[in-house]
mmCIF file of the N, C-alpha and C atoms, coordinates in Angstrom:
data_MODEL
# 
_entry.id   MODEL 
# 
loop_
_atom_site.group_PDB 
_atom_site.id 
_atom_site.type_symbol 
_atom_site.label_atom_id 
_atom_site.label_alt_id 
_atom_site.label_comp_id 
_atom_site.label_asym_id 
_atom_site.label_entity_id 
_atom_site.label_seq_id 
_atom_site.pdbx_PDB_ins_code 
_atom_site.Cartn_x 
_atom_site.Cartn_y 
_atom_site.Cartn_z 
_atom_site.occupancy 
_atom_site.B_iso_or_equiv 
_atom_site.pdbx_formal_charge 
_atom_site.auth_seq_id 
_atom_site.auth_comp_id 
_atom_site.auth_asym_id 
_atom_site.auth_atom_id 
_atom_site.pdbx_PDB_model_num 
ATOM 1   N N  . UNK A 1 1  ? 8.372   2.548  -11.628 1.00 0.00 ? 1  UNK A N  1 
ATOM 2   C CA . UNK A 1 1  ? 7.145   2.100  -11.017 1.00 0.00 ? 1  UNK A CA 1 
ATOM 3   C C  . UNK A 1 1  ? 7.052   2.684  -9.606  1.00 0.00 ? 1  UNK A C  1 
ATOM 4   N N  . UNK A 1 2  ? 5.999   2.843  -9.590  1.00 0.00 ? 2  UNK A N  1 
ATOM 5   C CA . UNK A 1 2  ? 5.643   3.655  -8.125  1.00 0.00 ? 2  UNK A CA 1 
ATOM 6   C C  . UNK A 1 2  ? 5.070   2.504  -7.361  1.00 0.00 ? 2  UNK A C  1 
ATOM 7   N N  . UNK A 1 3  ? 5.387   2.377  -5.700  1.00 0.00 ? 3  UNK A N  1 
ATOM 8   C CA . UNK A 1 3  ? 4.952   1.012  -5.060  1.00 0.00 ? 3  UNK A CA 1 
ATOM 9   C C  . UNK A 1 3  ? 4.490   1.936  -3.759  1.00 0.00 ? 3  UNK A C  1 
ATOM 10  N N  . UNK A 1 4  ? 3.693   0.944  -3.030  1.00 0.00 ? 4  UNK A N  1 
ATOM 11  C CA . UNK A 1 4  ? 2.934   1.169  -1.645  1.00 0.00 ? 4  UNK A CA 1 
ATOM 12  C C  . UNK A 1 4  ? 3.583   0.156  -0.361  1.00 0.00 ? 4  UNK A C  1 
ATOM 13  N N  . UNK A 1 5  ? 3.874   -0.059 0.398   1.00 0.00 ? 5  UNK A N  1 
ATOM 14  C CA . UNK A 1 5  ? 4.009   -1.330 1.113   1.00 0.00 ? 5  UNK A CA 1 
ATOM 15  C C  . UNK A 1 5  ? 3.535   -0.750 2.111   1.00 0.00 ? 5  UNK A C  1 
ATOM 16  N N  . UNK A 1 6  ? 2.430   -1.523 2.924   1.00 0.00 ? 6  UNK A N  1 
ATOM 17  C CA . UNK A 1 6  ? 1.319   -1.583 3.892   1.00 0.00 ? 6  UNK A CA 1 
ATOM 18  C C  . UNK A 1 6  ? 1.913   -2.734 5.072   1.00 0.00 ? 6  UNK A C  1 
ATOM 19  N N  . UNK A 1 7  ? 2.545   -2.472 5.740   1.00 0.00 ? 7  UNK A N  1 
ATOM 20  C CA . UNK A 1 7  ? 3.031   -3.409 6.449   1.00 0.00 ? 7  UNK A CA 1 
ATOM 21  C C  . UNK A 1 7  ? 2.950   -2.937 8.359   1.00 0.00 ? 7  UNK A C  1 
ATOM 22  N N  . UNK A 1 8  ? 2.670   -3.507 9.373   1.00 0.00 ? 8  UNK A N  1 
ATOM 23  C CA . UNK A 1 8  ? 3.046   -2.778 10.567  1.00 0.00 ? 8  UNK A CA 1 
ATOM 24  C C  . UNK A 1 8  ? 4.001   -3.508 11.080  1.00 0.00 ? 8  UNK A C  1 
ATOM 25  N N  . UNK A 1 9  ? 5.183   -4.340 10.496  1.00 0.00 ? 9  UNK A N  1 
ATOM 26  C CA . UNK A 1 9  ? 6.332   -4.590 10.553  1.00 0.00 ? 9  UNK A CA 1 
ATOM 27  C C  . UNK A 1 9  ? 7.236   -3.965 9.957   1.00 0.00 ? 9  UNK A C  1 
ATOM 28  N N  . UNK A 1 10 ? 8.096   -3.054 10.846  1.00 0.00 ? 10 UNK A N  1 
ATOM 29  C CA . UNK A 1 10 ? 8.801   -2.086 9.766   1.00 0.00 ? 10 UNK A CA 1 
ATOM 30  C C  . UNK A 1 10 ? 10.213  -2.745 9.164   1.00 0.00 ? 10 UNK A C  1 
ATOM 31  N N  . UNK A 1 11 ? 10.842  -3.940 9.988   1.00 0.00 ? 11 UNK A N  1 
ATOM 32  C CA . UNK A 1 11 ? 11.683  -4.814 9.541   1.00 0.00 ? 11 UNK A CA 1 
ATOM 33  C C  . UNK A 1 11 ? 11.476  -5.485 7.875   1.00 0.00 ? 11 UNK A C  1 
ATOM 34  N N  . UNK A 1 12 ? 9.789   -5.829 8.329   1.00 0.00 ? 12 UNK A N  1 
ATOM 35  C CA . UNK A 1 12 ? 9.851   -6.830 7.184   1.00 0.00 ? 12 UNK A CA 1 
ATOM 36  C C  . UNK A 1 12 ? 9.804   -5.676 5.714   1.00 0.00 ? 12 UNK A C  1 
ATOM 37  N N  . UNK A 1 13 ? 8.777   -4.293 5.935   1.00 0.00 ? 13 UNK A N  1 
ATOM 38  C CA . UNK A 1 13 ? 8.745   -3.337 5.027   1.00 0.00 ? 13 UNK A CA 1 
ATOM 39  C C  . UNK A 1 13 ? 9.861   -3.294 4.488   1.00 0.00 ? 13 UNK A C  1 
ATOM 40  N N  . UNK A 1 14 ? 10.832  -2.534 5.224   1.00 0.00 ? 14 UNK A N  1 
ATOM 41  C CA . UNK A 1 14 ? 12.546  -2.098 5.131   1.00 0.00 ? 14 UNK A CA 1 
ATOM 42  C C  . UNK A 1 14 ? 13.035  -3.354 4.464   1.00 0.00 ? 14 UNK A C  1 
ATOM 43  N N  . UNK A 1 15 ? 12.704  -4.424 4.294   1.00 0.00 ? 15 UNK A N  1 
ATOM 44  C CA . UNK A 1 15 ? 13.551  -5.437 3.540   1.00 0.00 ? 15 UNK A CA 1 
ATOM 45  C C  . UNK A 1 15 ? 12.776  -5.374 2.463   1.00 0.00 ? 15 UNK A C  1 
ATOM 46  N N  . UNK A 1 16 ? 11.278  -5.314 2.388   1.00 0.00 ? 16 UNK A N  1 
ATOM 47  C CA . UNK A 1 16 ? 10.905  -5.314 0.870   1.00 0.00 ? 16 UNK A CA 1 
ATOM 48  C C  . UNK A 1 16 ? 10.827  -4.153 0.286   1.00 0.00 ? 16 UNK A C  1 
ATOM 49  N N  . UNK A 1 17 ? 11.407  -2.772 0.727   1.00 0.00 ? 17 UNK A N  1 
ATOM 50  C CA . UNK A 1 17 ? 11.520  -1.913 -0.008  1.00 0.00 ? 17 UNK A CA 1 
ATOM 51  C C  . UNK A 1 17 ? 13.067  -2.268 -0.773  1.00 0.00 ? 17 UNK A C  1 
ATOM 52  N N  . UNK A 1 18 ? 13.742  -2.891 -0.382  1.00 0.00 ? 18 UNK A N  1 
ATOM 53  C CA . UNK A 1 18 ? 15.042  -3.272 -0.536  1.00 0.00 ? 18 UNK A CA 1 
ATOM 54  C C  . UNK A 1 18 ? 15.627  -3.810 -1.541  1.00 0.00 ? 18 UNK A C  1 
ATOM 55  N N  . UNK A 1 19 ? 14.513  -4.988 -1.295  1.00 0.00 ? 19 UNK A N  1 
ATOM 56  C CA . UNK A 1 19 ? 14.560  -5.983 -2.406  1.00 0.00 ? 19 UNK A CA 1 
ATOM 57  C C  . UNK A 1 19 ? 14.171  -5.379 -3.764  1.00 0.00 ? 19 UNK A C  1 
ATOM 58  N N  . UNK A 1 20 ? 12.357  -4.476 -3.234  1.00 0.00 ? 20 UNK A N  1 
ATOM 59  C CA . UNK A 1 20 ? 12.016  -4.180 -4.601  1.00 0.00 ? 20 UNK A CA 1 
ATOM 60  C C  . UNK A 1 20 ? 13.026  -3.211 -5.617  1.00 0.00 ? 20 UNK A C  1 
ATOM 61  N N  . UNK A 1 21 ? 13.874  -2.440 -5.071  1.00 0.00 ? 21 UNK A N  1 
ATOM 62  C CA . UNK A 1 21 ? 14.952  -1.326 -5.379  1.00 0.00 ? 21 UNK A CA 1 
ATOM 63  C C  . UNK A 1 21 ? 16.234  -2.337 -6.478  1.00 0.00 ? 21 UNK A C  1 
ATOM 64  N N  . UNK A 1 22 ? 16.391  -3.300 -5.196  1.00 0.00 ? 22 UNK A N  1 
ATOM 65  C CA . UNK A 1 22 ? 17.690  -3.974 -6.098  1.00 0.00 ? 22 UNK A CA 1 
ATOM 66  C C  . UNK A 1 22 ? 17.596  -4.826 -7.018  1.00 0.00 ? 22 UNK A C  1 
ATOM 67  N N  . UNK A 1 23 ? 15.905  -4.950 -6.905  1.00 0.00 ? 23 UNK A N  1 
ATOM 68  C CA . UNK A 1 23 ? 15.611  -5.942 -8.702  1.00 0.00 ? 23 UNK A CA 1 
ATOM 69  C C  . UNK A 1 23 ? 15.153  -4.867 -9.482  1.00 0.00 ? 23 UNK A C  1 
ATOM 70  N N  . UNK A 1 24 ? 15.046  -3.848 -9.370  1.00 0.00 ? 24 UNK A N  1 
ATOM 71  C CA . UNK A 1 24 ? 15.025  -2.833 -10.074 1.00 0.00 ? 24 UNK A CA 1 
ATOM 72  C C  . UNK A 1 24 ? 13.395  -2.646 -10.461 1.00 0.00 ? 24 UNK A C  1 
ATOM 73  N N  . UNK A 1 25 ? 12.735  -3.024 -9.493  1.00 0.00 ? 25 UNK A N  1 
ATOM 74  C CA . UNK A 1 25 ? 10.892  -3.765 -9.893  1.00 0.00 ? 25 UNK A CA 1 
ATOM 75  C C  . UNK A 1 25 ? 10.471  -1.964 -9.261  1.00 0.00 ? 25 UNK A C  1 
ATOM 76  N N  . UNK A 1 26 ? 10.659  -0.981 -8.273  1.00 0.00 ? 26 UNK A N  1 
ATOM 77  C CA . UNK A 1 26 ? 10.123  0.044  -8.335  1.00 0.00 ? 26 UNK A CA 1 
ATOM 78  C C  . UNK A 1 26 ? 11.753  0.969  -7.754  1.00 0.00 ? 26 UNK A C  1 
ATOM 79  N N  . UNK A 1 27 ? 11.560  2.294  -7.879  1.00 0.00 ? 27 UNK A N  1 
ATOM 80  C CA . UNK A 1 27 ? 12.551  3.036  -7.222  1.00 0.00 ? 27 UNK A CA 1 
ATOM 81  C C  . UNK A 1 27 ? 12.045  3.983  -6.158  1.00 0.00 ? 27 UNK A C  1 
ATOM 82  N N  . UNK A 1 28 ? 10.944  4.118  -6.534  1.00 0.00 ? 28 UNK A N  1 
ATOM 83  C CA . UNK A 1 28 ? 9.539   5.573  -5.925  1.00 0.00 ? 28 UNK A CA 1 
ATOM 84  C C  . UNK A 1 28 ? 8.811   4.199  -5.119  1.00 0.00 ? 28 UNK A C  1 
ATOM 85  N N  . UNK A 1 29 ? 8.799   4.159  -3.535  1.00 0.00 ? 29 UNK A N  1 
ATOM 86  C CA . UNK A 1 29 ? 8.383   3.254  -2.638  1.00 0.00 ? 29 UNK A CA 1 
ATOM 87  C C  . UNK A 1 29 ? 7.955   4.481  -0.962  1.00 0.00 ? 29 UNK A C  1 
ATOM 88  N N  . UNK A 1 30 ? 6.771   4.036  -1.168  1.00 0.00 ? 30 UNK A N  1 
ATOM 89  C CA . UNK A 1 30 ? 6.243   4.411  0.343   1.00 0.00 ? 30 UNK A CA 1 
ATOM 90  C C  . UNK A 1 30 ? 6.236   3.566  0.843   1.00 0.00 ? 30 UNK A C  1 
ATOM 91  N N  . UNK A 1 31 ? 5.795   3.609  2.251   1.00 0.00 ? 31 UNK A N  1 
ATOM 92  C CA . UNK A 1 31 ? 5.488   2.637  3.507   1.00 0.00 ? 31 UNK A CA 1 
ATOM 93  C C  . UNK A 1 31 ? 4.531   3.369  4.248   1.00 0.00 ? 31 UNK A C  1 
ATOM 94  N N  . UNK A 1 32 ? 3.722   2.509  4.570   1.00 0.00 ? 32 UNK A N  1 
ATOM 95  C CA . UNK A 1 32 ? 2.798   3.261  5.857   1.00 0.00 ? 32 UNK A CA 1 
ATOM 96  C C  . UNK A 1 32 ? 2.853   2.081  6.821   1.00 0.00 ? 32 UNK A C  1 
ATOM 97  N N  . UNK A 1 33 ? 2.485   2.236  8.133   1.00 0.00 ? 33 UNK A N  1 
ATOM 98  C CA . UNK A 1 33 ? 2.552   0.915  9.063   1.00 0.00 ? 33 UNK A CA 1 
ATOM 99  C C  . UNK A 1 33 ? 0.824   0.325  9.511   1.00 0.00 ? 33 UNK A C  1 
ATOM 100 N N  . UNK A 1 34 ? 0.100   1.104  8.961   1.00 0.00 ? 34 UNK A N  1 
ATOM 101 C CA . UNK A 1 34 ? -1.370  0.679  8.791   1.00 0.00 ? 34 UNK A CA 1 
ATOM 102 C C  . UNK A 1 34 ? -2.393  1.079  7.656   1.00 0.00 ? 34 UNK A C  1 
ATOM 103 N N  . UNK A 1 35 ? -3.279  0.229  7.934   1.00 0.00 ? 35 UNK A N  1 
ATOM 104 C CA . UNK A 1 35 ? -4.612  0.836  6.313   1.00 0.00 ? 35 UNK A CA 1 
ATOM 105 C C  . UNK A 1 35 ? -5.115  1.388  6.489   1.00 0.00 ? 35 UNK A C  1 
ATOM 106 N N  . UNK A 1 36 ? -4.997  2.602  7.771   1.00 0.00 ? 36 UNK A N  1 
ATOM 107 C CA . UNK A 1 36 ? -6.133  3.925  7.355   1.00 0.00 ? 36 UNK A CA 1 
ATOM 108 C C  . UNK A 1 36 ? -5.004  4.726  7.089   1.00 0.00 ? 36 UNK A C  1 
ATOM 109 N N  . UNK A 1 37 ? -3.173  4.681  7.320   1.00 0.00 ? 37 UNK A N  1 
ATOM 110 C CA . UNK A 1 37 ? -2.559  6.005  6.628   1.00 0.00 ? 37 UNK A CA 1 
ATOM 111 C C  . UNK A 1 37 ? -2.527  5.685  5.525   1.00 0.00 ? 37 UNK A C  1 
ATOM 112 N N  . UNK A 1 38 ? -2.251  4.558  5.168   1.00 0.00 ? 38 UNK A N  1 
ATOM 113 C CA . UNK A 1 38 ? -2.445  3.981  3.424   1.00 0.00 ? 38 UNK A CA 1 
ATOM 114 C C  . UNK A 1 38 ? -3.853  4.235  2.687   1.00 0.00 ? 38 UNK A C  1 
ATOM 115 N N  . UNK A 1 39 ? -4.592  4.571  3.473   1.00 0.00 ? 39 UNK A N  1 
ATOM 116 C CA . UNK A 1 39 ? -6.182  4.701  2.539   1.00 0.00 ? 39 UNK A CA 1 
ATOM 117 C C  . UNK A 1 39 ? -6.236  6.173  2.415   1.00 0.00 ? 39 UNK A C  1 
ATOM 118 N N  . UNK A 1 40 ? -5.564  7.082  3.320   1.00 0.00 ? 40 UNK A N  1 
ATOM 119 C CA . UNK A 1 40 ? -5.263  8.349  3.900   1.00 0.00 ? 40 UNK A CA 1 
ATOM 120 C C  . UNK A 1 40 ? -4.316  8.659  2.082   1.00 0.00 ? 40 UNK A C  1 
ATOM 121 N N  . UNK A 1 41 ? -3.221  8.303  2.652   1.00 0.00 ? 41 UNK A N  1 
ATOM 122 C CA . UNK A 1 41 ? -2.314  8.311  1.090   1.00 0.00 ? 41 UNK A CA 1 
ATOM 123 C C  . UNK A 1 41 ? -2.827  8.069  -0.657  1.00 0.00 ? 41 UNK A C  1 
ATOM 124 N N  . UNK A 1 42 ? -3.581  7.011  -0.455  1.00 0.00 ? 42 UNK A N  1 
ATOM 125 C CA . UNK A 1 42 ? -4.275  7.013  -1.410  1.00 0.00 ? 42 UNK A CA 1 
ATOM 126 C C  . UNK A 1 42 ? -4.942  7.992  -2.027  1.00 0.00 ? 42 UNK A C  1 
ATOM 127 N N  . UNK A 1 43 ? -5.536  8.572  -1.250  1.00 0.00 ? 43 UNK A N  1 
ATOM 128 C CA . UNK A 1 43 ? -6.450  9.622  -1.749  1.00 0.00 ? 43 UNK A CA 1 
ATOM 129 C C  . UNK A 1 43 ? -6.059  10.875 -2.755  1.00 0.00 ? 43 UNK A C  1 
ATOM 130 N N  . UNK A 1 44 ? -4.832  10.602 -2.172  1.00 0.00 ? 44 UNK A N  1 
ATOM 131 C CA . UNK A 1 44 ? -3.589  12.211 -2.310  1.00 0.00 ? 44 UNK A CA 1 
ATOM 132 C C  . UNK A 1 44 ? -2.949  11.295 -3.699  1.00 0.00 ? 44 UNK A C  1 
ATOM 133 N N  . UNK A 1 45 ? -2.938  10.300 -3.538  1.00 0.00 ? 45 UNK A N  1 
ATOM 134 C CA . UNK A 1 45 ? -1.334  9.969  -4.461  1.00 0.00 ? 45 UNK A CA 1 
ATOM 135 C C  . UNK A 1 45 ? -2.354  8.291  -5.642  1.00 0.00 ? 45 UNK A C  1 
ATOM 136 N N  . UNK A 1 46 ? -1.208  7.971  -6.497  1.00 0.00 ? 46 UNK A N  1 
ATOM 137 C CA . UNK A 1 46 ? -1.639  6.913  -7.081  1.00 0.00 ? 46 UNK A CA 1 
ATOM 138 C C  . UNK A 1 46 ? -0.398  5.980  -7.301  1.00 0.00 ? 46 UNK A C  1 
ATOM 139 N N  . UNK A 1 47 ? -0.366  4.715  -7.287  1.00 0.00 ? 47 UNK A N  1 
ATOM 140 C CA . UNK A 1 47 ? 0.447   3.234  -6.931  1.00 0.00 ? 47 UNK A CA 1 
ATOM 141 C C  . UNK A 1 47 ? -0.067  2.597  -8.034  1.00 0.00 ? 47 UNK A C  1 
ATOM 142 N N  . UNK A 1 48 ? 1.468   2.009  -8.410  1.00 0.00 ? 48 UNK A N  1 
ATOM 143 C CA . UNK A 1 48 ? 0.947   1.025  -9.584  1.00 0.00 ? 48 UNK A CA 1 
ATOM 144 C C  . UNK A 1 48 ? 1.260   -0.230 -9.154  1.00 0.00 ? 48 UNK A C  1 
ATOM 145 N N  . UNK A 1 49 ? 1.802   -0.495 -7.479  1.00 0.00 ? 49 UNK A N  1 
ATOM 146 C CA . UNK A 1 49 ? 1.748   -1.464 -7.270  1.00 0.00 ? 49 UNK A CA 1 
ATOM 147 C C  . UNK A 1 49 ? 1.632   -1.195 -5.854  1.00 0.00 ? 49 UNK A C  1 
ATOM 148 N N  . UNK A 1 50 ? 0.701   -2.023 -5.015  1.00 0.00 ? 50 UNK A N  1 
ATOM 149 C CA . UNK A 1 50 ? 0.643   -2.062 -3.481  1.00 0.00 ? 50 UNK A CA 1 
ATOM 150 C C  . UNK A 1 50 ? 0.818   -3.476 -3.037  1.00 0.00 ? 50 UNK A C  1 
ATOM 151 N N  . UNK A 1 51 ? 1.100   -3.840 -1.749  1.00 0.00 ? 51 UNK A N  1 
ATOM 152 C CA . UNK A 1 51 ? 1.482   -4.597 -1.209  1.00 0.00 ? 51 UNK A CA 1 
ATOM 153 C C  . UNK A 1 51 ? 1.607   -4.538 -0.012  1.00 0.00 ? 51 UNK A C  1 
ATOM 154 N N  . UNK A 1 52 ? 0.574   -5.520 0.396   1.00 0.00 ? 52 UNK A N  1 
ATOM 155 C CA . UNK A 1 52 ? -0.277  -5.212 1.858   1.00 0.00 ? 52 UNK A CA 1 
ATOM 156 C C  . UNK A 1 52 ? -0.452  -6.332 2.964   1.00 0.00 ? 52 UNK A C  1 
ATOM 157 N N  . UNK A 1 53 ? 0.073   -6.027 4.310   1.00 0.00 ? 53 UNK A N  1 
ATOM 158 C CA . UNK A 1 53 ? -0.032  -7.007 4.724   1.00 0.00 ? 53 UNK A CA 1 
ATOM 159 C C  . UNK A 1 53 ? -1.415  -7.605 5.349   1.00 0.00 ? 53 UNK A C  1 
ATOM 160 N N  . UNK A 1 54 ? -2.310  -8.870 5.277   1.00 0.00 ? 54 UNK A N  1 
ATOM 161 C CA . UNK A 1 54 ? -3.574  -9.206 5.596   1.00 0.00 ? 54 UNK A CA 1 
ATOM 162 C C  . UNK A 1 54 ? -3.925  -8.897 7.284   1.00 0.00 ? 54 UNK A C  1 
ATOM 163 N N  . UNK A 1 55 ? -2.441  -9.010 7.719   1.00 0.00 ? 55 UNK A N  1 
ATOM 164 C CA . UNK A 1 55 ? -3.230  -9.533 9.369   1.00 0.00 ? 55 UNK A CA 1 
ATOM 165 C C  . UNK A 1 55 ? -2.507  -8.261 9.893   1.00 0.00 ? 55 UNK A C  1 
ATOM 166 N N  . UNK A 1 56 ? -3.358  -6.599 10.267  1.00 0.00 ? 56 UNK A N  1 
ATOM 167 C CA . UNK A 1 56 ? -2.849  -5.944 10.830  1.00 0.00 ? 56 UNK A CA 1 
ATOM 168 C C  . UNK A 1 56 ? -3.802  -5.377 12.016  1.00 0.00 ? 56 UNK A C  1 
ATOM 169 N N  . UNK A 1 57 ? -3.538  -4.641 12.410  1.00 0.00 ? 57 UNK A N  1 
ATOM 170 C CA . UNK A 1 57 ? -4.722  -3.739 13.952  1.00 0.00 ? 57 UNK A CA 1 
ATOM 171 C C  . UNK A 1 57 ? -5.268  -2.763 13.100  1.00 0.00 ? 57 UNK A C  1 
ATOM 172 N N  . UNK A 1 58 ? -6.171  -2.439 13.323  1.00 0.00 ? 58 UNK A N  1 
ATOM 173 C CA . UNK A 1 58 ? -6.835  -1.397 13.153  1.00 0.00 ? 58 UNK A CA 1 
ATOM 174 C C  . UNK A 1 58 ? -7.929  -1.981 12.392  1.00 0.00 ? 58 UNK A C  1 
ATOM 175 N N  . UNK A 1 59 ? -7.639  -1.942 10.890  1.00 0.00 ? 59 UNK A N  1 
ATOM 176 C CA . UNK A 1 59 ? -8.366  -2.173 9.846   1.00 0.00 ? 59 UNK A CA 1 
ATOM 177 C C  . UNK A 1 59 ? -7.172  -3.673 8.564   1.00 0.00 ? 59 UNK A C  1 
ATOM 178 N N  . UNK A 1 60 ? -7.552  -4.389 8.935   1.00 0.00 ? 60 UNK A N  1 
ATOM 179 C CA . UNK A 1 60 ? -6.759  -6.218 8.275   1.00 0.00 ? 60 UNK A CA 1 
ATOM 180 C C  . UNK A 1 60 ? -6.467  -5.361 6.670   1.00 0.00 ? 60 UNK A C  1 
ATOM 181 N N  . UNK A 1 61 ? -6.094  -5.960 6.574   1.00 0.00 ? 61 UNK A N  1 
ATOM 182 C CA . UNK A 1 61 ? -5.869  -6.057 4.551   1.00 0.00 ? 61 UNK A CA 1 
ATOM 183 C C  . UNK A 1 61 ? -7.123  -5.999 4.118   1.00 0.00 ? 61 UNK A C  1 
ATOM 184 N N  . UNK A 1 62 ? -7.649  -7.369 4.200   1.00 0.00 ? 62 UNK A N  1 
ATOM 185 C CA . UNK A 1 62 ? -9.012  -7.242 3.737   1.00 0.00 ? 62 UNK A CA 1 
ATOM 186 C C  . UNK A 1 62 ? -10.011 -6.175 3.698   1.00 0.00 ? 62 UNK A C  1 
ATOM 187 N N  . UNK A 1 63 ? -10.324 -5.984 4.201   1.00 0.00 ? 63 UNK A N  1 
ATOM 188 C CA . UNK A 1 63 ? -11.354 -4.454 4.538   1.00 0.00 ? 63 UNK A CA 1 
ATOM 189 C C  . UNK A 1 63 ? -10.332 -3.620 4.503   1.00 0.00 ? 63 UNK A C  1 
ATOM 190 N N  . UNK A 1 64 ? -9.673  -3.332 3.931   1.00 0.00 ? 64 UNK A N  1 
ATOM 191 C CA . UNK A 1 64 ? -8.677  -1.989 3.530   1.00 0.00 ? 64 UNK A CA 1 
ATOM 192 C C  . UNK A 1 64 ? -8.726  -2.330 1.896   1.00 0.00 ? 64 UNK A C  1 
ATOM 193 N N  . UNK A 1 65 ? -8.296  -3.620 1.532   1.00 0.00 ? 65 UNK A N  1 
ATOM 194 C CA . UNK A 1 65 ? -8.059  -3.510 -0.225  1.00 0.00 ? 65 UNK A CA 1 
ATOM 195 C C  . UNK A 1 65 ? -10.013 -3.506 -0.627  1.00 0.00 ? 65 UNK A C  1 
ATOM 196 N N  . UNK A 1 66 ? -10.836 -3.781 0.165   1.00 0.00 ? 66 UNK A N  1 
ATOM 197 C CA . UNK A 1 66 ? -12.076 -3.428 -0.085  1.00 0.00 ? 66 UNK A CA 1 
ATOM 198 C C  . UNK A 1 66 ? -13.198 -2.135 -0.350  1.00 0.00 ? 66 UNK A C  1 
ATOM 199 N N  . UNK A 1 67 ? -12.088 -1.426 0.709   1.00 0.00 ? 67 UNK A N  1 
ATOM 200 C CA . UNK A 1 67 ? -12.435 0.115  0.386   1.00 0.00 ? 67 UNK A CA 1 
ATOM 201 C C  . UNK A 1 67 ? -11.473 0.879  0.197   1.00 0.00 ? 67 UNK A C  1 
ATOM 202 N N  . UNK A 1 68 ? -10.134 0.243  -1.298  1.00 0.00 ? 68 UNK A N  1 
ATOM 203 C CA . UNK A 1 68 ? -9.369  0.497  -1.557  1.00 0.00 ? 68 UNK A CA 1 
ATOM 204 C C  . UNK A 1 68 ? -10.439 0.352  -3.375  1.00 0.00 ? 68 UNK A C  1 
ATOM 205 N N  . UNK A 1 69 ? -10.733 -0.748 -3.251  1.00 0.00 ? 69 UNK A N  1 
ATOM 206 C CA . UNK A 1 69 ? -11.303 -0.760 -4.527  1.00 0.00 ? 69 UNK A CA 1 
ATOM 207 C C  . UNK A 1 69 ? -12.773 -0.181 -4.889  1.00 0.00 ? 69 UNK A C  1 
ATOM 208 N N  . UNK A 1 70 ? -13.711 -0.020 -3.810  1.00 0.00 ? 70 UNK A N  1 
ATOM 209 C CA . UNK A 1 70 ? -14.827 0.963  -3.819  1.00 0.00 ? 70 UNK A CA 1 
ATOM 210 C C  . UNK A 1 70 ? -13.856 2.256  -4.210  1.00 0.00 ? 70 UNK A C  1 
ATOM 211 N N  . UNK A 1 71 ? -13.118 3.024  -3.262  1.00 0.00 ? 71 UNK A N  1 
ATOM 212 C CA . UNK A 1 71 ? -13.180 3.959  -3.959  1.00 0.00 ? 71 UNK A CA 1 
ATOM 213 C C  . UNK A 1 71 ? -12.687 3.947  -5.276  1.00 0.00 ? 71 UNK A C  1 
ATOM 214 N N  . UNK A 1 72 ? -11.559 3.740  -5.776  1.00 0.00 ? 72 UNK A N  1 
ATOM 215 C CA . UNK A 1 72 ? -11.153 3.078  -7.259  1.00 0.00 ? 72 UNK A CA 1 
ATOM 216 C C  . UNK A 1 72 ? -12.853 3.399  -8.542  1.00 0.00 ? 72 UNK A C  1 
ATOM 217 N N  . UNK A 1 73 ? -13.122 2.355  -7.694  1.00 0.00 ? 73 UNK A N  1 
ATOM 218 C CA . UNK A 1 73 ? -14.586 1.982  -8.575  1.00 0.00 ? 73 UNK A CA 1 
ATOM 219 C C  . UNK A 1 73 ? -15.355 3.608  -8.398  1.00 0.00 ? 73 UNK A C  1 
ATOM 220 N N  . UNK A 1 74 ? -15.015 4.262  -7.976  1.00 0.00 ? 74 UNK A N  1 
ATOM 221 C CA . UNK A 1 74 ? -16.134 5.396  -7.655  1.00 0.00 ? 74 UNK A CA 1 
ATOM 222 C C  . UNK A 1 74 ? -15.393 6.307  -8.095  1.00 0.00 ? 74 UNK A C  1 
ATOM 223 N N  . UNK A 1 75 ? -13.910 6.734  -8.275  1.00 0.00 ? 75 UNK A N  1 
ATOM 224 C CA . UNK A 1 75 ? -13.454 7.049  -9.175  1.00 0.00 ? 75 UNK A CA 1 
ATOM 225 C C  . UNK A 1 75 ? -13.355 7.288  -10.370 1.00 0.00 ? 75 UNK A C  1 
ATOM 226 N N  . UNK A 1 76 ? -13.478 5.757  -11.118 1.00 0.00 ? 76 UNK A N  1 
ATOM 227 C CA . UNK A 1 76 ? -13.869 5.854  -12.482 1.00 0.00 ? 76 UNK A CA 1 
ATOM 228 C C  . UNK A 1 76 ? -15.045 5.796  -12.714 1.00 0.00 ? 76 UNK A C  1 
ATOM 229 N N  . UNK A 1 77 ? -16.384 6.030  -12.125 1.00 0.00 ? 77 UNK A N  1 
ATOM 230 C CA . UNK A 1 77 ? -17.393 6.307  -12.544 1.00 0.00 ? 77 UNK A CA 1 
ATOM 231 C C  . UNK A 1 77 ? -17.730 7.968  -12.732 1.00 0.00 ? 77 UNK A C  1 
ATOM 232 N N  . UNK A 1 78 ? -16.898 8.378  -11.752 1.00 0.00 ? 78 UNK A N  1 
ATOM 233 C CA . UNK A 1 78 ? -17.183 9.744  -11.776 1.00 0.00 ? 78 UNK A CA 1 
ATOM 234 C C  . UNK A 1 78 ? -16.784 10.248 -13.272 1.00 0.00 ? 78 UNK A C  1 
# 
């Protein structure tokens, strides 16, 4: 499984890339520390699992998994 973690805590990232590794839940794990390099990444790459933190600078979770799923949606229409 391929994973995303969206976090601008790189402590807390670095432990859940960790975790996800030693339950054996993904092996292939990015990190970005905000949602425009993660929306940036997206574009280029595809995640079968992301995991994002809500309360960050720039652009929150929210309005990132929002025009995480517009494009998605505009994707498969094409």
């Amino acid at each position: 499984m391929k994973a995303l973690i969206i976090d601008d805590h790189p402590i807390f990232s670095d432990g859940l890339r960790l975790l996800l590794r030693t339950l054996g839940i993904a092996q292939d794990i990015e990190t970005c520390t905000d949602s425009t390099q993660a929306l940036h990444l997206l574009q280029h790459q595809a995640f079968d699992l992301i995991l994002m933190d809500l309360h960050m600078p720039v652009l929150d979770g929210y309005a990132a998994t929002a025009k995480i799923r517009q494009w998605q949606t505009q994707q498969h229409q094409s």
